[in-house]
N, C-alpha and C positions, 0 to 999 in steps of 0.2 A: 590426568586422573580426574579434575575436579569436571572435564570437559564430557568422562566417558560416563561420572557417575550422572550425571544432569540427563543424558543421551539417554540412560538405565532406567531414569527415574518413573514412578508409578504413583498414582492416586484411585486407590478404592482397588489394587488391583490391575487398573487399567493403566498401560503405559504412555506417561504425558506427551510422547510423540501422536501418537493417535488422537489423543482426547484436544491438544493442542489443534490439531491437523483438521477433526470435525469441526470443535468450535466456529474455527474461521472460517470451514465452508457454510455454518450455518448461518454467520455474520454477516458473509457478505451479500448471501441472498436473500436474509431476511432485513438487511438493510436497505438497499435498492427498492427493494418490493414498498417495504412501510414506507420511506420516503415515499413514493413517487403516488402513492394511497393518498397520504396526507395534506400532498398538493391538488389534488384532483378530489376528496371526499364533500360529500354536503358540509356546508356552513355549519359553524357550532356556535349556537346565539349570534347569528345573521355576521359573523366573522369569520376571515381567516386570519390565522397565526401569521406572525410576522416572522420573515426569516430571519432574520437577524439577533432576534431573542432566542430563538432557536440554537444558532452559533454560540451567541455569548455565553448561554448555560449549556450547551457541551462544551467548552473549556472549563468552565469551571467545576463543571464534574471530573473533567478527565484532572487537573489540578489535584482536585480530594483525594482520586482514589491515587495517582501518582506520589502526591505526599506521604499516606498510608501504606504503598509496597516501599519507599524509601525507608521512613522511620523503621522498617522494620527488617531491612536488609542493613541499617546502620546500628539496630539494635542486636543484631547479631555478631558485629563486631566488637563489639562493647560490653564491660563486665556485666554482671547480671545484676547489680546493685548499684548500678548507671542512675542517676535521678534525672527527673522529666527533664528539667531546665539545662544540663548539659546535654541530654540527648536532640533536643531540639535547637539548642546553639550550634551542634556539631552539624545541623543539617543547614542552618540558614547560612551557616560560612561555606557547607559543599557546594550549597545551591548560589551564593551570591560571590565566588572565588571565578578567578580562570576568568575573567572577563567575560565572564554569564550574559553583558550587557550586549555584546554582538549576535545572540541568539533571536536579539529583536528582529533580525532582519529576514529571517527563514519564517519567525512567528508570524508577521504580518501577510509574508505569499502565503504563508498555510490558513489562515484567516479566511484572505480573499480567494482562495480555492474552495475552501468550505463553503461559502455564497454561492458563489457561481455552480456550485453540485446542484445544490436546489435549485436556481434557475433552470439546470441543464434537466433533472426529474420531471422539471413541471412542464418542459417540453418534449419530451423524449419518453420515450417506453421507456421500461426497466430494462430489458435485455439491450437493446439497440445503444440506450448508455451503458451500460456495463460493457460490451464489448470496443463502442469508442473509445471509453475511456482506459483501455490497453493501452495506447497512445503513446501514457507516460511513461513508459519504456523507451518508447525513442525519443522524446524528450531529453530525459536522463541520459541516455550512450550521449546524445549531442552535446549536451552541458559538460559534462562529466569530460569530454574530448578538448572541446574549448576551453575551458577554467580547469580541469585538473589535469589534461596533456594525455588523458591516456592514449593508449593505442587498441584499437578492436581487433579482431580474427575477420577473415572473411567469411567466414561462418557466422558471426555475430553482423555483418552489414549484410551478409544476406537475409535472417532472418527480420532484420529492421525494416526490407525491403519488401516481405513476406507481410508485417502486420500491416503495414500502409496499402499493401492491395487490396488485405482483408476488411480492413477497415472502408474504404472507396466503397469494396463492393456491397456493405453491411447497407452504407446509406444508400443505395440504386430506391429509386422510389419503388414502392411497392405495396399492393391494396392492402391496407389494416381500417381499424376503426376510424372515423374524421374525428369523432367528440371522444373526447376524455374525462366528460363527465360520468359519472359513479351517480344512476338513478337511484332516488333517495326513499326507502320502503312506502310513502305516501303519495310516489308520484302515479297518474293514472298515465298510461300506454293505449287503453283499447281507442281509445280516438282522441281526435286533434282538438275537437271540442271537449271541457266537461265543467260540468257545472255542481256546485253547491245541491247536495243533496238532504239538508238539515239545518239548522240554526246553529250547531255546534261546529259542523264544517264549514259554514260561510264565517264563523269567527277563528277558527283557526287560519284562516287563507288571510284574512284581515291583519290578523299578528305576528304572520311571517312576513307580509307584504311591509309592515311598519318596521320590524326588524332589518329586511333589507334593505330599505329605503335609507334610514336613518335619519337626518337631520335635512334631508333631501328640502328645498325650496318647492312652492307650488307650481313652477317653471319649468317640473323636472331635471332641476340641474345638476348633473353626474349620473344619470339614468345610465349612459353606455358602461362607467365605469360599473354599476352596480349589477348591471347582468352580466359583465364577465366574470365577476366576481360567485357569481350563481351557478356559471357556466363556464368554467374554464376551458380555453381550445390551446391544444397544443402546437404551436409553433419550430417546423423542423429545424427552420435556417438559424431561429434564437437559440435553440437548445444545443444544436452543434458547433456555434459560435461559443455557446458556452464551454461546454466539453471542451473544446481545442483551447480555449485560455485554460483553462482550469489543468488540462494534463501539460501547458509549457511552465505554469504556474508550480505547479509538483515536481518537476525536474529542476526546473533552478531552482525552488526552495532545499530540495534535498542536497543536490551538488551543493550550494550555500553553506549548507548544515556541517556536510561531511569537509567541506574547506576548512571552515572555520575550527574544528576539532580538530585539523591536523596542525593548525598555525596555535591552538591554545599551548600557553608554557604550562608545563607541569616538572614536578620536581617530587623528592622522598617525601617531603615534609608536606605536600600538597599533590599527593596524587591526583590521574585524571579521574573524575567522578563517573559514575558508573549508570548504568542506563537509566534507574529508574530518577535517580538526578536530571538527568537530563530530559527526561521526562518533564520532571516541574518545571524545569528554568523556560523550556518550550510554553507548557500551560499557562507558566507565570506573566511572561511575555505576551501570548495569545489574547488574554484577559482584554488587556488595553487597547486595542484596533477591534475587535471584537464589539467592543462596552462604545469607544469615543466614538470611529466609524458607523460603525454599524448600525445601533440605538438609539445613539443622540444624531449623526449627524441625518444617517439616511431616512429612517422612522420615527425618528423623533419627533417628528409635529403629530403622526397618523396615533404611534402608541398614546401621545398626551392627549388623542380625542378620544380612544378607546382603552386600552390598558394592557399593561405587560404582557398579560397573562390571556389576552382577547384570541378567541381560536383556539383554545386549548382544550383537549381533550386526552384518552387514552392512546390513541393511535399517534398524535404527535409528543406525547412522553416517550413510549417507546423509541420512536425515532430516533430521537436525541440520547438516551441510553444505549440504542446498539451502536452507534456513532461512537458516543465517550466509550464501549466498551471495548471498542476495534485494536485505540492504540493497548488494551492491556489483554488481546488476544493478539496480536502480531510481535508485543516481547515476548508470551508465551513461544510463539508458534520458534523464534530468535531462539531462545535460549536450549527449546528442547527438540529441533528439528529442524532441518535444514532449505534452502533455496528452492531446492528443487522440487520439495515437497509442500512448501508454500505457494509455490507456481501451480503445482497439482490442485490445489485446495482451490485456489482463483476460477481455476478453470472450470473444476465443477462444480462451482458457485456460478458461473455465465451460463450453466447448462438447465441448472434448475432454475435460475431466474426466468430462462425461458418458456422453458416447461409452465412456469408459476402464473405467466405474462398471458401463456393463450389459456388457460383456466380462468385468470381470475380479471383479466382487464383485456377478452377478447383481441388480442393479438393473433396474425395470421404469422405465420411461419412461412415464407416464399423461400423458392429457391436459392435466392440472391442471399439472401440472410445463411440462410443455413451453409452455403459454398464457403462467403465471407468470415462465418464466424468460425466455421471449420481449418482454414487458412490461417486465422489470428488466434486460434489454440495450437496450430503446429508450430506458429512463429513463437510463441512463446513459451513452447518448450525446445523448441531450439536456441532461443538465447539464451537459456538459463541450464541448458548443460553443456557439462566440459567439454573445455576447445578439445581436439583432437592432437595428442602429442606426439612425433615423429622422434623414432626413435636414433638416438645420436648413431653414426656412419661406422659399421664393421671395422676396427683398428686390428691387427694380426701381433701386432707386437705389444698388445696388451696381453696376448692369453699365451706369449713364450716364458721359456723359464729363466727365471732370474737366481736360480741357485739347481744344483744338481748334487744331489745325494748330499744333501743339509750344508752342501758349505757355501756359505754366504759370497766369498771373494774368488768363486770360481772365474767370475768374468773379471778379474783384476788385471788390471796390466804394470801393475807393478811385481805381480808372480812372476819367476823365469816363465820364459815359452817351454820349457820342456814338459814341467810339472802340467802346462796349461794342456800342452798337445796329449800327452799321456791321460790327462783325465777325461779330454774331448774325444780320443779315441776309443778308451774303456768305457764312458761310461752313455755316448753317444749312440743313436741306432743308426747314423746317420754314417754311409761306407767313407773311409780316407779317401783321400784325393792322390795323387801321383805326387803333388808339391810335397804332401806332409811326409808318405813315408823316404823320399827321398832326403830330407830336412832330418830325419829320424838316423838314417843312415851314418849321414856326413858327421852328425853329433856324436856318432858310434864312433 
């Protein structure tokens, strides 16, 4: 009931399977898209953003707003004159019960897959990743095989053998743009030469030149690093290297996840907690590999020259919000619609991403891509619908009768045989035999 009214349910009107089902097409192709922007866009005050600060406060967003669908699915449990300080003890016991503490281990692969996305953007097209990163589908059947023992369909290994073609054929080289730089509305094009035509644009050229430089020596020393920095080129072999950790990284985090959940004790007094709990205990855990990794160890010397917050603009806010906003459009998508419709949603999210890709970051569309990506939208609607069930073998002596003119102990053999033959005759369409009426006789 409580499954069919969730199914039923509507906001504004609109039925939250549908409105569910757009969201995440519009998430995940305007997710990809911003990403892969904001790795490649002009410098913001002669920086870019650090990925890793990036990571860290998408956890801790996704934390906030996790906290907040909690307290509020815990506040509907609970009287209506519940005060603040039970309602938030009830949540830090949901949240820190059932040995919460094993969650660390999913939180850290999911961490380090977060990282590695953005490496994998800042080398990769949007479309070209979104469609590798399918992947993790086979990923998951492997892990899922190996650590939880299941069994697949051959249906299901053939369609795994379906995305890895598709995928193959996705990468086949093929001409697109070399630069993935995003020309910056002040840059001149008509020639290779150009020169200062004013006092106000030879000091503008002056204080971006100081700003990219930085603390640069009169030696030049970090020149290479700082024009790449100007110019970012995208690297196929880095960005696919990334993508293939990142989708092995996603499958064993998951199989992780969904292990460690079936090993948690739960009991009446301590049920199992419920998704958006788990929600936090994931964010809660994420926090710390995130923060200790990420910004002290790996950035930590670079942000302590420049600052948290160096590279920040609109376009990398956004990022980071459609990101933290994913996990709380795919419990939607969970709660009010199903696999196969979330599978739909993915797919025409890699459609428009591509669409999006030759518009707005001159991507070429080749054959190979398109055959490829065509392949890895059929494999992945073949994995995610139902096996085919055969139906169990025609039995005949299921559909004979077991009672004749309502009486239960016609087949009894503790009845004489006469009453039994007299009823099998009268009531039978089936003719005597020579044995019965002879039998019939001799009783005479």
């Amino acid at each position: 009931m409580g499954i069919d009214s969730r199914k039923g349910a509507t906001f504004a009107g609109v039925p939250m399977k549908h409105l569910s089902l757009v969201t995440l097409t519009f998430q995940n192709s305007a997710l990809i898209l911003v990403m892969h922007y904001s790795r490649v866009m002009p410098l913001v005050g002669g920086q870019r953003y650090h990925t890793s600060t990036s990571v860290f406060l998408n956890e801790v967003i996704k934390l906030a707003i996790s906290l907040t669908m909690a307290l509020y699915d815990l506040s509907l449990n609970l009287p209506a004159n519940t005060p603040a300080t039970t309602l938030f003890g009830t949540l830090i016991t949901a949240v820190f019960t059932n040995e919460s503490w094993k969650l660390a281990i999913p939180a850290v692969l999911y961490t380090i897959q977060n990282t590695l996305q953005y490496v994998a953007v800042s080398n990769l097209d949007a479309a070209t990743f979104q469609v590798t990163y399918q992947l993790k589908i086979l990923t998951t059947a492997i892990f899922s095989v190996l650590m939880l023992g299941r069994q697949l369909s051959t249906k299901r290994w053939l369609s795994l053998v379906l995305l890895v073609i598709g995928v193959s054929i996705v990468q086949f080289p093929h001409t697109s743009s070399e630069s993935a730089t995003v020309k910056a509305p002040t840059q001149r094009s008509e020639s290779k030469l150009w020169y200062s035509r004013s006092i106000e644009e030879l000091a503008e050229v002056g204080s971006r030149a100081v700003k990219a430089l930085g603390r640069r020596s009169a030696t030049y020393e970090g020149i290479d690093e700082d024009v790449l920095l100007q110019n970012p080129q995208m690297n196929s072999r880095i960005g696919l290297t990334a993508v293939l950790v990142a989708c092995a990284l996603s499958g064993l985090a998951g199989v992780t996840f969904e292990m460690i959940l079936k090993k948690s004790p739960s009991s009446p007094s301590s049920p199992a907690p419920g998704l958006w709990i788990r929600n936090v205990q994931l964010s809660f855990w994420s926090i710390f590999p995130a923060l200790f990794l990420g910004v002290v160890w790996k950035d930590g010397e670079a942000i302590a020259k420049t600052s948290f917050f160096a590279g920040y603009n609109a376009v990398v806010w956004c990022a980071i919000l459609l990101q933290a906003f994913g996990g709380v459009v795919v419990a939607l998508v969970i709660a009010y619609a199903d696999n196969i419709a979330k599978n739909f949603a993915t797919s025409l999210s890699i459609i428009i991403s591509a669409l999006a890709s030759v518009f707005f970051f001159d991507f070429n569309l080749s054959f190979s891509f398109l055959v490829g990506t065509s392949i890895v939208l059929y494999a992945t609607y073949l994995y995610s619908t139902a096996d085919f069930q055969r139906p169990a073998p025609l039995r005949i002596a299921d559909f004979e009768k077991t009672t004749i003119d309502g009486n239960p102990n016609f087949f009894d053999k503790s009845r004489s045989p006469t009453v039994g033959n007299e009823a099998r005759t009268s009531s039978s369409s089936r003719p005597g035999t020579p044995t019965t009426e002879r039998n019939q006789k001799r009783n005479a």
